[in-house]
N, C-alpha and C positions, 0 to 999 in steps of 0.2 A: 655307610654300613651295608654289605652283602648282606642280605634273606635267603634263604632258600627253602624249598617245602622239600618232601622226600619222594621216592620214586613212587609211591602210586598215585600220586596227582597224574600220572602216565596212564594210567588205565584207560580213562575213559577216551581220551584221544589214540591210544596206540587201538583199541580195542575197533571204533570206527576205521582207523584205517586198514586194519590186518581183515577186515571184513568182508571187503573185497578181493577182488579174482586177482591174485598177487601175477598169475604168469601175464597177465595183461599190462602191468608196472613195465616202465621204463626205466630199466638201471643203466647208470652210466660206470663204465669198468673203470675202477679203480687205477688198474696199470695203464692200460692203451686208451682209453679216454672214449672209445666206442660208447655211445647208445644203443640200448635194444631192448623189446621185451624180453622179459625174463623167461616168456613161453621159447624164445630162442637158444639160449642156452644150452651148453652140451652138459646133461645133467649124466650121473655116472652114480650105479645102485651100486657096485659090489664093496665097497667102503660102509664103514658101522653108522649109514645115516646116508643123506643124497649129498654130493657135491656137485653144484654148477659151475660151470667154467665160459668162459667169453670165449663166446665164437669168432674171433676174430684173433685174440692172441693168445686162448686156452689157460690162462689165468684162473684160479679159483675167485669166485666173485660171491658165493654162497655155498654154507654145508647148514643143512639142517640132520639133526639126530634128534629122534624121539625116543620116548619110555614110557610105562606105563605112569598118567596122570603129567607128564612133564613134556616139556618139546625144549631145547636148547639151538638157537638161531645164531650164526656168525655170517656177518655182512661185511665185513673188514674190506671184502673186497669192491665194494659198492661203493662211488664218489657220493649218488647221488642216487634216488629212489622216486617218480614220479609217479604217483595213483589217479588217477580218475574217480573220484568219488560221486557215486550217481545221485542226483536230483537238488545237486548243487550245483 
């Protein structure tokens, strides 16, 4: 028999990890397989929110859009997300 709990059992682990300095994460691009921080990335304002693109094959790897009270995150293009979590 599958259990499952529901999405805010996420809170408190999403919460610690998004707490940290995200452009210091190492994403691994989705398409071309590159690693890199995310401080690398070709990010691009004139779009309704920020897109990042992989420096390496210009691929979208993230768009963040916010509003007021809301932020709406797409990672689609991220295989893989690595954080540094300090004083662990």
């Amino acid at each position: 028999m599958n259990t499952h709990l529901d999405g805010n059992v996420l809170a408190g682990a999403l919460g610690e990890v998004f707490a940290v300095d995200i452009t210091t994460a190492v994403a691994q691009c989705a398409s071309c397989g590159t690693s890199q921080a995310m401080g690398q990335a070709l990010v691009y304002t004139d779009a309704p929110g920020l897109v990042a693109r992989c420096r390496t094959c210009g691929e979208v790897v993230l768009r963040v859009t916010r509003s007021p009270g809301r932020t709406w995150l797409d990672m689609r293009g991220v295989r893989c997300l690595e954080l540094h979590v300090p004083g662990e």
